[in-house]
N, C-alpha and C positions, 0 to 999 in steps of 0.2 A: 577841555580836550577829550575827546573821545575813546576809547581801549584801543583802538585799529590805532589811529592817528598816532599815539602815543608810543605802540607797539613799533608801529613803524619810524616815527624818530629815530627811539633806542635802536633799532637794529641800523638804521642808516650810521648814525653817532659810531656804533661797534664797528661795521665796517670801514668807515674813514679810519679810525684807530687802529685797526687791525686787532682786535681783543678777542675772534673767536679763535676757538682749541681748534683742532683739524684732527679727527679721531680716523682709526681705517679699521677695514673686519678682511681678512683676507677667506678667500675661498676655492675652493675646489673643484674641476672641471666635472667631476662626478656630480656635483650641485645642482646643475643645467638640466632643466627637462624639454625635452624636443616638442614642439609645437609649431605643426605642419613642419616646413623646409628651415625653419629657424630652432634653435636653439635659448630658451629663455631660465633666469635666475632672479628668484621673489626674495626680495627684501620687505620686512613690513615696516611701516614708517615709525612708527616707536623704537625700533632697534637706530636707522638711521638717519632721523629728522623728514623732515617734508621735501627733497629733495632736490633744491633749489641751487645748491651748489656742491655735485659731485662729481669727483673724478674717478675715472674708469682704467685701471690700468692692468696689463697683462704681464704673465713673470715670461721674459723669456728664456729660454735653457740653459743659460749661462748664470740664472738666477736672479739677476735685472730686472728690471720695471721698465715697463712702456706706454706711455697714454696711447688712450683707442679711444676713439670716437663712436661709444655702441649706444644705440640705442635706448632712449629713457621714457617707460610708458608708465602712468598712475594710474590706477585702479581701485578705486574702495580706502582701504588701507592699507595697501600693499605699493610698492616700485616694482618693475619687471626689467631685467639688465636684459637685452635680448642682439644676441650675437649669431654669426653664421655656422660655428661650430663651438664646441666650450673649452672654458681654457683653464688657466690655476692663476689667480691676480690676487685683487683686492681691490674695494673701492672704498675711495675716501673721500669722508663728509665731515661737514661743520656738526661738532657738538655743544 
């Protein structure tokens, strides 16, 4: 069996099980650098995995968490969270 083949059992296996951790980074709307009409936020893939399964969520003023649907682009070694204005959240990934 092959490293791919094999890599990919194991992560199949993990997920049936549910055995991964779920790590989160929160951040800051200051974070966000404006790019044209959008607003965008670089994560590099070594801080949050290849980013296959993350959630995007926004605080809102009451202090709560809300999933949002923004935006997920790859680049190099970078994720770009890219939103229409910035906000204060966190996203969470498989560690």
């Amino acid at each position: 069996m092959n490293e791919d083949v094999f890599n990919g059992t194991v992560y199949s296996l993990m997920k049936k099980l549910n055995i991964f951790t779920m790590s989160s980074r929160n951040f800051k709307k200051e974070e966000f650098v404006k790019d044209n009409e959008q607003y965008q936020l670089e994560f590099k893939i070594q801080e949050i995995g290849e980013g296959s399964n993350l959630t995007i969520e926004k605080q809102k003023e009451n202090g709560e968490y809300e999933v949002v649907q923004a935006e997920i682009k790859r680049f190099n070694d970078s994720i770009f969270i890219t939103w229409s204005q910035p906000f204060n959240g966190r996203i969470i990934f498989e560690k």
